[in-house]
C-alpha positions as YAML, in Angstrom:
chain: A
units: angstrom
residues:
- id: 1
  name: UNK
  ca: [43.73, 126.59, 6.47]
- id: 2
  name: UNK
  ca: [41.43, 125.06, 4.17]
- id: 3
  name: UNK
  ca: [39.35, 126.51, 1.42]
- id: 4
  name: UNK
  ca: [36.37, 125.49, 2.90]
- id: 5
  name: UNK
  ca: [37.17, 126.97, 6.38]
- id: 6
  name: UNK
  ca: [38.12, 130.29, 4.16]
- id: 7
  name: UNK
  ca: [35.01, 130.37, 3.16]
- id: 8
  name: UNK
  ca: [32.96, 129.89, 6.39]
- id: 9
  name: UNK
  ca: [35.38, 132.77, 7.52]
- id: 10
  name: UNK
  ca: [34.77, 134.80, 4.97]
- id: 11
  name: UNK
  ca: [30.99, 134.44, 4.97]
- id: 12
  name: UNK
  ca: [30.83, 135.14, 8.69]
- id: 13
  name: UNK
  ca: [32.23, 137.73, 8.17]
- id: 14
  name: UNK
  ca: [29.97, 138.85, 5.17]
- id: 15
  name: UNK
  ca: [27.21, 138.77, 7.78]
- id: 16
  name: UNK
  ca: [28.74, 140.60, 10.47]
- id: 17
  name: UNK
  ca: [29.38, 143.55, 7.95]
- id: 18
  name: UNK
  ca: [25.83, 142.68, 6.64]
- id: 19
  name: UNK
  ca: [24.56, 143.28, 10.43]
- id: 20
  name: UNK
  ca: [26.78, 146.69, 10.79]
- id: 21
  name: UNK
  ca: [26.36, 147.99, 7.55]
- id: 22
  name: UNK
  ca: [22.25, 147.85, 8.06]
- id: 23
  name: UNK
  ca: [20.82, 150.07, 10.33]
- id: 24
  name: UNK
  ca: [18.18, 148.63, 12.73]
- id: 25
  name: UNK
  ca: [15.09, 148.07, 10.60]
- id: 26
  name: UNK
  ca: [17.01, 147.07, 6.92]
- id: 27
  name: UNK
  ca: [17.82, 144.02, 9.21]
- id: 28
  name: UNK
  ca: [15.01, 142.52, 9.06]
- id: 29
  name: UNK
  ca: [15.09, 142.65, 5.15]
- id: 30
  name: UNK
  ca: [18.21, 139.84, 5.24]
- id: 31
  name: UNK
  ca: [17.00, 136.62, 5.29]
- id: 32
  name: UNK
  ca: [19.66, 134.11, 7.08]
- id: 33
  name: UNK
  ca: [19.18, 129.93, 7.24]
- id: 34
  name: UNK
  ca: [21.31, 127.73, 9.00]
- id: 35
  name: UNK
  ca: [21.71, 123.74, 7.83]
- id: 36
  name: UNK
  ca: [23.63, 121.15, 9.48]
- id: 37
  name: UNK
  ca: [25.39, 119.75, 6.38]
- id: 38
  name: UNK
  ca: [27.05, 116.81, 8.77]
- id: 39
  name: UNK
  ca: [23.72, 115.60, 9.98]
- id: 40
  name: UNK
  ca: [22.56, 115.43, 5.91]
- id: 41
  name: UNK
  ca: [25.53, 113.40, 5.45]
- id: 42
  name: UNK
  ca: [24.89, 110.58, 8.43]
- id: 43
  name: UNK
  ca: [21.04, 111.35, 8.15]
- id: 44
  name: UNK
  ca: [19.67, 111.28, 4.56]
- id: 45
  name: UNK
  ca: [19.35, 107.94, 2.74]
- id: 46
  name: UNK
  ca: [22.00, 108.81, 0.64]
- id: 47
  name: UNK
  ca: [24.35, 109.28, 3.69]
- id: 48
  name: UNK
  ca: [23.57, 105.91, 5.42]
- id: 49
  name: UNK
  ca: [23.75, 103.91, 2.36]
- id: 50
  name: UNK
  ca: [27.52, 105.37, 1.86]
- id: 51
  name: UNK
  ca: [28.02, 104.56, 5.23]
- id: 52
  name: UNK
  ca: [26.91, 101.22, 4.91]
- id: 53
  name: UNK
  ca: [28.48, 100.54, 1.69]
- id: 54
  name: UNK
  ca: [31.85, 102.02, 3.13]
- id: 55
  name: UNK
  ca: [31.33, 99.55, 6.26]
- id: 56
  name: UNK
  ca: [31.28, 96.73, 3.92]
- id: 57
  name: UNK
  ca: [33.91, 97.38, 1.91]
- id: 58
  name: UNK
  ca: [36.14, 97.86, 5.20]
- id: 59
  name: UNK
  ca: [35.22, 95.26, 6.11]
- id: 60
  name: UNK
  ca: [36.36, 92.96, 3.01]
- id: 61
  name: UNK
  ca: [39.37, 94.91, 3.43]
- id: 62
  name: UNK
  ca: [39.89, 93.64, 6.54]
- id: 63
  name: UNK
  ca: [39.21, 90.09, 6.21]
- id: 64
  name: UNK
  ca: [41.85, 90.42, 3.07]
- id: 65
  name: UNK
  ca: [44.45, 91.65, 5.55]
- id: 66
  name: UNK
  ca: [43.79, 88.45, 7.84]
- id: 67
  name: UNK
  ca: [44.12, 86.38, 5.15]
- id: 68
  name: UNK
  ca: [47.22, 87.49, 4.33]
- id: 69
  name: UNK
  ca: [48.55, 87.86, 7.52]
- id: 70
  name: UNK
  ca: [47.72, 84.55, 8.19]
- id: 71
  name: UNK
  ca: [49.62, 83.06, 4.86]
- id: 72
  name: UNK
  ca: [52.43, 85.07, 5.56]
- id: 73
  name: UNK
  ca: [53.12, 83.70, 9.36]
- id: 74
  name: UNK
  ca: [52.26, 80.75, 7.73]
- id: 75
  name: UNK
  ca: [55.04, 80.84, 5.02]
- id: 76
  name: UNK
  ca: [57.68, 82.64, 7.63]
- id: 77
  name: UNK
  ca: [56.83, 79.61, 10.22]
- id: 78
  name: UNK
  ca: [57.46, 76.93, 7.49]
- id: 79
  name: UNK
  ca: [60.88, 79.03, 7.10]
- id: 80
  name: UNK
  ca: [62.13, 78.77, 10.47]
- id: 81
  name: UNK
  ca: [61.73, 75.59, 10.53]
- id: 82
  name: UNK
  ca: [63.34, 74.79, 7.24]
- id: 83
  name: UNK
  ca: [65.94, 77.31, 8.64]
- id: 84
  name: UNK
  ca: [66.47, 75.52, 11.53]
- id: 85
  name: UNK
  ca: [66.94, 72.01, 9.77]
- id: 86
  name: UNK
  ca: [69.43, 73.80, 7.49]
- id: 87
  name: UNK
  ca: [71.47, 76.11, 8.91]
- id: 88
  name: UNK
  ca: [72.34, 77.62, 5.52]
- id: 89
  name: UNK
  ca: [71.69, 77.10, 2.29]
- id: 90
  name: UNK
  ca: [71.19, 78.97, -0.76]
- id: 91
  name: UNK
  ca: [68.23, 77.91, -1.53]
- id: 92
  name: UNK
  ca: [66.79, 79.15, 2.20]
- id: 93
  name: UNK
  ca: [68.68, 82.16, 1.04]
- id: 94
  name: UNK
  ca: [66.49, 82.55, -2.04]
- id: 95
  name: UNK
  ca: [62.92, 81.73, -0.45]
- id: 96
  name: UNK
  ca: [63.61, 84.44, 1.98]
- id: 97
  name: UNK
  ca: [64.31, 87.14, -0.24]
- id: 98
  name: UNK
  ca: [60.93, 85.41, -2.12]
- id: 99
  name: UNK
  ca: [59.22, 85.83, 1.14]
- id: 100
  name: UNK
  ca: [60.09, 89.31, 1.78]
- id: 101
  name: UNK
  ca: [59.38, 90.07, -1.66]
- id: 102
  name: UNK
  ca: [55.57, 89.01, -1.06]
- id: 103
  name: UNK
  ca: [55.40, 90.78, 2.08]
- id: 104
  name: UNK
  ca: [56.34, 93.91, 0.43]
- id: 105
  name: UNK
  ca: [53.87, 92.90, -2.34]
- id: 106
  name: UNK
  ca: [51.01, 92.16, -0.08]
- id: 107
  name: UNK
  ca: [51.95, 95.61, 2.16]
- id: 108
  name: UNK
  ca: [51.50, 97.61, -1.42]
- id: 109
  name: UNK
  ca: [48.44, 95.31, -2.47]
- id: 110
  name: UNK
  ca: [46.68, 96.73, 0.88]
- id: 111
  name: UNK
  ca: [47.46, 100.15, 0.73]
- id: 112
  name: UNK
  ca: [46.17, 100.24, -2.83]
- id: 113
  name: UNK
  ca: [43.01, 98.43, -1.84]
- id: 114
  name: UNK
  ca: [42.45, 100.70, 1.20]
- id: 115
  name: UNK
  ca: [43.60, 104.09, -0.69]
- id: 116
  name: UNK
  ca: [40.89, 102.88, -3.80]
- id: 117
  name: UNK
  ca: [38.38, 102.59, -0.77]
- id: 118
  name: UNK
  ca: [38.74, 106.07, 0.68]
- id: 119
  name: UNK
  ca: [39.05, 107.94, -2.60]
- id: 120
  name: UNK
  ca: [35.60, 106.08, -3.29]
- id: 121
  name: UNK
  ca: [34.05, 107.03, -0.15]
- id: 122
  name: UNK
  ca: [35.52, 110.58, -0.31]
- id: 123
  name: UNK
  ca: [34.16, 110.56, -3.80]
- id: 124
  name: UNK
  ca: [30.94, 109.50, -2.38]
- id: 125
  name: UNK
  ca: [30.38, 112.03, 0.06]
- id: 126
  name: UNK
  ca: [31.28, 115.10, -2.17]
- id: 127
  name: UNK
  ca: [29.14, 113.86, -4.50]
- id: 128
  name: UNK
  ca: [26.11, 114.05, -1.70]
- id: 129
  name: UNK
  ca: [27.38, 117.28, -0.49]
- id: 130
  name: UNK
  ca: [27.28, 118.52, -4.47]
- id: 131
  name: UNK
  ca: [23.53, 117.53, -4.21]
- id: 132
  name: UNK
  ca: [22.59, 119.10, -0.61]
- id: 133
  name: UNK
  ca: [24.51, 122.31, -1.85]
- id: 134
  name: UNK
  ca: [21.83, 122.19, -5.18]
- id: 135
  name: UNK
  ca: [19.04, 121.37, -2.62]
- id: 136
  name: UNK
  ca: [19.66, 124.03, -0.37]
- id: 137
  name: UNK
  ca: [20.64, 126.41, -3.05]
- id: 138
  name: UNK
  ca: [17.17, 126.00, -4.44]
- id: 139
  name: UNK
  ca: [15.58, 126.21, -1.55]
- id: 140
  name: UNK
  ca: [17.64, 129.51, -0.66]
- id: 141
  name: UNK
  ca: [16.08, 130.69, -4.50]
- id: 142
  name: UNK
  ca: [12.62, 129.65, -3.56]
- id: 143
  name: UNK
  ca: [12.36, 131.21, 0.09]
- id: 144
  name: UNK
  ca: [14.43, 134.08, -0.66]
- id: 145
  name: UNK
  ca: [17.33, 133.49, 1.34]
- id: 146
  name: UNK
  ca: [20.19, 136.26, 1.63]
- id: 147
  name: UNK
  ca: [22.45, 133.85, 3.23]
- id: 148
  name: UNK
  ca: [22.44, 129.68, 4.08]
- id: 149
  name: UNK
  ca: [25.30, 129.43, 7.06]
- id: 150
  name: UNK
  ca: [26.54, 125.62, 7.34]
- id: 151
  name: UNK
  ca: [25.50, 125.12, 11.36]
- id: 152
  name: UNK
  ca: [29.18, 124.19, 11.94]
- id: 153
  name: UNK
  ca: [29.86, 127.73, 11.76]
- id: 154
  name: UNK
  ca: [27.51, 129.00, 13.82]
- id: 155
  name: UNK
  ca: [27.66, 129.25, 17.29]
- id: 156
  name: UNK
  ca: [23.86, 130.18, 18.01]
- id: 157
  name: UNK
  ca: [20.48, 130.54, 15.82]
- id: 158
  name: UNK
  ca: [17.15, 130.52, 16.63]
- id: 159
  name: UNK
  ca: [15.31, 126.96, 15.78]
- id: 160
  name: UNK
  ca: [13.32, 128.58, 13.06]
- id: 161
  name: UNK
  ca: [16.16, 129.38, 10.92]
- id: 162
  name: UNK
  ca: [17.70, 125.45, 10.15]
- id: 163
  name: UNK
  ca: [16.21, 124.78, 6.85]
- id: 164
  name: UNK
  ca: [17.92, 121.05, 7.85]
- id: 165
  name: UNK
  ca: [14.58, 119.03, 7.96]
- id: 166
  name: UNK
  ca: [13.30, 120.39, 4.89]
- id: 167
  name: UNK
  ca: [16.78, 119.64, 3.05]
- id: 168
  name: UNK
  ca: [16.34, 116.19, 4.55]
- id: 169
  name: UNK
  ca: [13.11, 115.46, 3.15]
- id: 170
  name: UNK
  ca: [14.19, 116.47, -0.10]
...
């Protein structure tokens, strides 16, 4: 279980005892919002610029993979051939192992590449949540909020309590 599932738990839970541990009119007192923190991420400007910048990137990423793939059937096919003229010989021996070498080396190259690009974009998107959680924790501050529920965790809410709009816009 992740922390942040733990915590959704936990603050579900804070509510329900909030909701037993209040008799009928101290309810009203507790003020509850609900923001879709997914939509902030795909909506907000910040969100779609990640996005796009994460498209191109995978995209360079990909084109790097056909490129090597292409130089690499391109050195195994000159190869076979030479292997085929040959037979054996030690220096066929030798540009295999060469060969296999820079397959293993292009492999690693590509996995780095890729890993750098996800610990980028997973960089970039904490860094937006960081800033909606500020947002919405002023917001909470401002309107008096008791408690902000992430909408993920919420099965149903009236329309009046998703602060999600007004996060957007800020």
């Amino acid at each position: 279980m992740s922390l942040q599932n733990l915590r959704v738990i936990v603050l579900a839970l804070l509510v329900a005892a909030m909701a037993v541990a209040f008799p009928g009119g101290a309810r009203a007192d507790v003020k509850i919002a609900v923001v879709d923190i997914q939509r902030i991420l795909t909506e907000s400007v910040a969100g779609k610029s990640i996005q796009k910048q994460l498209e191109v990137q995978q995209k360079s990423y990909q084109d790097d993979v056909a490129q090597q793939e292409k130089t690499l059937q391109a050195t195994q096919d000159q190869l076979n051939k030479e292997q085929a003229a040959t037979k054996s010989s030690s220096d066929l021996i030798q540009k295999k192992a060469d060969f296999e070498k820079k397959v293993v080396d292009a492999r690693q190259a590509m996995q780095k590449k890729r890993e750098t690009i996800e610990k980028a974009a997973n960089g970039a998107v904490n860094d937006l949540r960081m800033q909606a959680a500020q947002i919405i924790n002023d917001m909470a501050k401002k309107d008096k909020y008791n408690v902000v529920l992430n909408r993920a965790a919420v099965i149903m809410a009236e329309q009046v309590m998703d602060i999600t709009d007004s996060v957007l816009r800020q």
